[in-house]
Each structure stands twice: as C-alpha cells, then as structure tokens.
N, C-alpha and C positions, 0 to 999 in steps of 0.2 A: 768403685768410689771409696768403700773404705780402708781398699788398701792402701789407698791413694795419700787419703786423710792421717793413715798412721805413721806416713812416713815424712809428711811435713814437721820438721823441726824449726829449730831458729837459730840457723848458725851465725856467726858472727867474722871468725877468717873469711879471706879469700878462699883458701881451699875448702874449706868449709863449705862454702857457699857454692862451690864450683861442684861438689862431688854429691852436693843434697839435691842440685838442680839437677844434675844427669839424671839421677832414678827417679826424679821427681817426673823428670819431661818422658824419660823409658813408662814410669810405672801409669801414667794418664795416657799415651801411646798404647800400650798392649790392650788396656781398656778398649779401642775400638777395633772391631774383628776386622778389617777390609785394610786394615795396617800393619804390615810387617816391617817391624826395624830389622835392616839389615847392619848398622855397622855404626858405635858411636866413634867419633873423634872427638876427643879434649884436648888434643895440642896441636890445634889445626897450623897451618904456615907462618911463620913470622911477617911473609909479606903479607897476611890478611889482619891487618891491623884494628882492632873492636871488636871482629871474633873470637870466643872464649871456645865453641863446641860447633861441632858439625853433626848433625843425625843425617844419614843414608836410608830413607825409606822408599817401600813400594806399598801404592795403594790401587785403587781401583782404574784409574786413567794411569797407570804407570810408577815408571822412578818418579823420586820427589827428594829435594832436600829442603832438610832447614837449617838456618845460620843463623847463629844463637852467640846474641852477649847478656854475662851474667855479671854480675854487677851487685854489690852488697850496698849499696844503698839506690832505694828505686823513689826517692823521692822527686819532684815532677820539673827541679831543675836536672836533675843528673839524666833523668829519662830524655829530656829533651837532648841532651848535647849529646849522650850517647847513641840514639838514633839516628840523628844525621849520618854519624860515620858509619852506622851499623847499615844502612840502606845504601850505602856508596857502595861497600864492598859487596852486601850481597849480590848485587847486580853484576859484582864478575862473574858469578856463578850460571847465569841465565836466566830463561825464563822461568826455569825448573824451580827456582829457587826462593823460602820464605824466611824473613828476619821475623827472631823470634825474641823479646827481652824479656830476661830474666830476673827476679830479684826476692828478696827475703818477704819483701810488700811494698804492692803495689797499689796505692790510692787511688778512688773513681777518678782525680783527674791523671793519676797517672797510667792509669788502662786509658783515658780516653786519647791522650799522647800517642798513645802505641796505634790505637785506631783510626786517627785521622793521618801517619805516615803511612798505613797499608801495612804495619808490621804485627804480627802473633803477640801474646805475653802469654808468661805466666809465673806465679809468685808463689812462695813456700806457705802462706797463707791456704793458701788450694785456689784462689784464683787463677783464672783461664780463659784464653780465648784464642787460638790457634785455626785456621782456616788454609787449606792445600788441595788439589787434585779432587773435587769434591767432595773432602772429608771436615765437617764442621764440626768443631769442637767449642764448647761454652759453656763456663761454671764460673757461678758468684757466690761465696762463702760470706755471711751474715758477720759484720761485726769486725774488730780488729786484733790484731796480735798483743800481747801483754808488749813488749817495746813500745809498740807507736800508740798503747793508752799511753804510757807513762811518760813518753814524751809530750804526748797533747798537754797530760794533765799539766806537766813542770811548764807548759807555755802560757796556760790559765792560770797558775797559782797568783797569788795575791800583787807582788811586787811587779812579776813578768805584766800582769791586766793591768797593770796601770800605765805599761808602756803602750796598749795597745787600745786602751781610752782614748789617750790622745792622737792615737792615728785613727781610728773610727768615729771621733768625732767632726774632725774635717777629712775626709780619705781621699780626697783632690790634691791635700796640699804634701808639699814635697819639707822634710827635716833632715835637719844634720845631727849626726848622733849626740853633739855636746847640748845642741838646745831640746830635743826628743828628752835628754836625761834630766834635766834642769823642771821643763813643763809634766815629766812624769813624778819626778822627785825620786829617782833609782841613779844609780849607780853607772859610769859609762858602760863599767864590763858587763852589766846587766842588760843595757839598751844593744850593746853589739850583738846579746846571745838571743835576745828575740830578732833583732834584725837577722842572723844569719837563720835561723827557724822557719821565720817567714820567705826569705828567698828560698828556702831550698821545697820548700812546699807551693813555691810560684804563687804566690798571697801578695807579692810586695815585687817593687824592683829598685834598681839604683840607677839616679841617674846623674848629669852634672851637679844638681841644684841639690841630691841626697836623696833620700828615702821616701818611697809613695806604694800607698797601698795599689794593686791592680787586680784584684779579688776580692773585696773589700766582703763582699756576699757571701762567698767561699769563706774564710776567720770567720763571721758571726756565725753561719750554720756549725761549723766545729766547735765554735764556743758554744753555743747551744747544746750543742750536744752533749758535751763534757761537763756543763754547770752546774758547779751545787750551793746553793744559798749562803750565802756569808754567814760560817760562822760566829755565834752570839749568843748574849741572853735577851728572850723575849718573856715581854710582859703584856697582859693584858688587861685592861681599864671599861669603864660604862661612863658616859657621860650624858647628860642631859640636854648639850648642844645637839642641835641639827640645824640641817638647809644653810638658812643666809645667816644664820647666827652662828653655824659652826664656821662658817667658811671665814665671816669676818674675826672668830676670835684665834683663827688658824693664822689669818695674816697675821695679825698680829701680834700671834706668838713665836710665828718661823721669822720674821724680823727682828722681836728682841734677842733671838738664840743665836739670831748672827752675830752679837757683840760678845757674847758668853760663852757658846758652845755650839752645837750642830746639831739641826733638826730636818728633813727633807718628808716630802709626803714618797711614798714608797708603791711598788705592786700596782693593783688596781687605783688606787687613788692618784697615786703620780698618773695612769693612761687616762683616768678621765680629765684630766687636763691636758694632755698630749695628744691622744687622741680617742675621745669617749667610745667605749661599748659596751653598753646597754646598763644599769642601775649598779651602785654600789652600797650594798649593805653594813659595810663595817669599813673602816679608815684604817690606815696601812702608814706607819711611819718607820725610817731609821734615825737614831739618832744616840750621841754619847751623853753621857755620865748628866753634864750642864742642862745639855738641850734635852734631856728628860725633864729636867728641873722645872725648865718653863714649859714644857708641855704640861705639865702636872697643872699647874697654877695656870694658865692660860685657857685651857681646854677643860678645867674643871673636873680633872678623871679621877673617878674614884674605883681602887681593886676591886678586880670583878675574877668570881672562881668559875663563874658561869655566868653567861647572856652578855658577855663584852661584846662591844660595839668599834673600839681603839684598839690597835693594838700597837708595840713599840718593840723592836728592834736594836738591841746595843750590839753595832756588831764588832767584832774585834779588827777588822781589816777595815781602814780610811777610806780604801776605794771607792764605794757608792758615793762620799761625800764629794771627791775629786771632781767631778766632769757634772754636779750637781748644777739645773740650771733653773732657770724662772720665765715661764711660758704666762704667767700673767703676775701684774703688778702687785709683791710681797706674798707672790705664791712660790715656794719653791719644789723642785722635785728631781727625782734620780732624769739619769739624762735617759733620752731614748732609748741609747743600748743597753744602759744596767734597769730599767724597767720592761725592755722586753724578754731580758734574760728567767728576771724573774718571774714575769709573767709565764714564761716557755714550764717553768715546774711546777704549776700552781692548779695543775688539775686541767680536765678537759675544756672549763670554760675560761682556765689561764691563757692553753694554746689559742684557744679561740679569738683573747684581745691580744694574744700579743702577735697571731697574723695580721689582724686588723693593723694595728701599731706600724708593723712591721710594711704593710702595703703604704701605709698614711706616710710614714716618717723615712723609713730607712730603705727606701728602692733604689738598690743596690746591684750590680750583674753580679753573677759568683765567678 
C-alpha cells in the first residue's frame, strides 16, 4: 500500500496521466499474490475506440483482462459519457473481460458511476475498486487532492455563493444565465463559470427552459464541507433585554435597519425561528456599519469584555444579507442555507441544530 501511495501524483497532460495510470494500476496489481500481470498495452487498436490501456492478466480462475479508459478529468459528467462507450467496447472482448476507469480523482459520486455500470475504477488519489476472476480489490483514501480542494474552494468563494443562493433557494426552479446573474448580482462570465462547475460534477443540468439544480443535497453537503464563516469584525455587547421584551425591541429594530442599513438575526438565533432546538443563551446577529448603529440604540447593548449576551457580526461579504428572509412578522433572519451553514461550524451542538434545520427545512436528495 505504500508503495502504492508514493507513486500517486497529480498529473495534468494526457500523457501524464496515461503513464501515472499504468504503474498506478501495475503497482495496486502486484499488491495482490494470486495476480500475475502478464502484459500491459497502452496503444491498444484504433478500432477500440474509449480504450486508452489493456492489462493481460492471470489470476486464480484463469486469464482475465481489463480494458481501461483513462481520462484526466473524472468529474461525474465526463465519467458518465465515457462509460457508456467504455462498456460497448469492452464487451468485444468477452466475457473474460473488465472496464476499468481511470482518472486523476475520482468523487464518491463518481466511483458510484463506475459501480452502478459494473465497471472497476481507480484514481491517482489511491482510490479503488477493481473486482475480476474472484480477486476483490477496495481502497478509500480519506479526503481530497489539493486541485479538487481549490476548485471546491473557488466554487464557494463569496461572488461564485451568491450564484448558488439563488439556485438553493428555489432548486425546482429552472434560470437563464442572464436572469441567474442579475438576481445574484455577478457577472454573466461568473454565472456560466459555476454553471459549468456544477454540470461537470452532475449537481445541475440544462434544460430548454435553462439551468436547474438535480443534487441540490449533494452542493449543500460540499458546501458544508468546505465553509468558513464570513469573514469580519465581531463584536460583543450585554444587554438587559430579554424574552418578550427582547424580541419586541428586536422587531423593531431589524425594521428601522431596513431603511438605513442591514441587520439579520444570524447562527442559532436565526434557527430558532426557522427551526427551534432546544434554548438559546446568547443572540447572534450580522450586520453592516448602519445596522449596527441601530442595533446599538434599539437593543440597548452595551460593550461587554466579558459575560455578553449579543453578539454582532460586520461581515465583509453581502452574501448573508442576500437570500436574507422573514419567517415571522418584522423578524428577519439569514435564509435556511446560510444559517445552516453556519450552524454546520459552530461546535458539536451547532451540527446538532443544523441536522435538525436541515431535516425541518431543507429535504433535499443528494
């Protein structure tokens, strides 16, 4: 295994990629005793059109081959289209014969791709799953490759989230990139660079009518994953408000801040109006420059170095404000997804409201 391990790189040519796969697929092969590779091919026949490599092996119940397309990007559209052809041709080979696809990384849905056609993968990540002649092979490598963090991250970053508020907030409905950019407030070449993001990771599709999420489940779990709190300055306050007295001088201060500035109840506060679990001890807001102003005078807070009760949020990205909504009259709050988000990093009893959250509001399939 760790030879295995040392020789996964991250190439990026085709040849590259074709020549890391060989040893990649040779060096996890000699790994199991009862498999002798007999013979690679890499320039298999022109009329075997999707195969990249052929292995020749002998294992326990006999010959075996496998027919291998390798393929530098394994995201879970490219997986799909390249299987199909990859399972036509192997099948000229007989029944001896196992499709095997290859790629630099390969995501759980795009191993699950490979699994529901009956075909092998394995990826320069060290992911694997290869099944022949009664020889079972399976490995799951924790985690992801420095590429597909940094493209997650660049798909979360602040302007990209904002295109994808708007499709998580209705994920039924179908957009056309000029209105998607207009209701996100980005840029068209910014709304086409997450639309092609999301097809190519099968989160989305296209159809007459435009763009509709079809994973909607799948993007929040990723964004989940990758989220880190809006950067900001926070501050924190004590106030002498509580119960029915806090709540009404809350309305009515998240209402003045809507003519002036911007105020939202945030975290745990926004869920216990979305959807409560269990007590909150301290109030959770975002808000800019203005709507601090009247929080200040509204809610009575005075600096606190210790024992706050408020706390506020100035974040420097708009987007919490965007998709901000009002689940009860002059209440407002972050929308479902950017309060479960937050909730997601907020400690073990954060994940706890934001499954809650997440069962109540946003049942979703991945």
């Amino acid at each position: 295994m760790e030879q295995f391990q040392r020789m996964m790189k991250s190439p990026h040519s085709v040849k590259e990629v074709e020549a890391e796969a060989a040893t990649a697929l040779r060096a996890l092969l000699d790994e199991v005793e009862a498999v002798e590779v007999e013979a690679v091919d890499g320039e298999p026949p022109a009329t075997d059109p999707g195969i990249d490599m052929v292995v020749r092996l002998t294992a326990w119940h006999g010959p075996h081959v496998l027919v291998c397309a390798i393929k530098t990007n394994g995201q879970p559209r490219e997986v799909r289209l390249g299987l199909h052809r990859l399972s036509e041709t192997a099948a000229r080979f007989g029944n001896g014969a196992t499709p095997v696809f290859i790629a630099p990384y390969l995501s759980p849905a795009a191993r699950a791709l490979c699994r529901n056609h009956g075909a092998g993968y394995l990826d320069l990540h060290g992911n694997a799953r290869i099944v022949f002649g009664g020889v079972f092979i399976e490995r799951h490598v924790p985690g992801k490759p420095p590429t597909e963090r940094r493209a997650l991250k660049s798909l979360f970053r602040p302007k990209s989230a904002q295109v994808l508020r708007m499709l998580l907030r209705d994920p039924g409905r179908s957009w056309r990139v000029a209105e998607l950019a207009e209701a996100a407030q980005v840029s068209l070449g910014h709304v086409s660079n997450v639309r092609s993001a999301l097809i190519n990771r099968a989160w989305a599709e296209v159809a007459d009518d435009g763009l509709r999420l079809s994973s909607p489940g799948a993007l929040l779990d990723a964004w989940r994953d990758a989220y880190a709190p809006p950067v900001g300055q926070r501050a924190g306050f004590y106030t002498i408000l509580h119960g029915s007295a806090f709540e009404d001088a809350a309305r009515n201060a998240l209402a003045s801040a809507s003519g002036k500035g911007r105020a939202v109840f945030a975290s745990f506060s926004a869920a216990q109006w979305l959807a409560p679990y269990g007590r909150v001890g301290s109030q959770q807001f975002y808000a800019d420059s203005e709507g601090l102003k009247v929080l200040k005078a509204g809610l009575r807070l005075a600096p606190a170095s210790k024992g706050e009760n408020v706390s506020v949020t100035l974040p420097k990205d708009e987007g919490p404000f965007l998709d901000a909504i009002e689940p009860a009259p002059g209440i407002v709050c972050t929308s479902a997804v950017q309060t479960y988000l937050d909730l997601s990093v907020s400690g073990e009893r954060g994940r706890e409201a934001a499954d809650h959250l997440r069962r109540e509001l946003l049942r979703w399939q991945t």
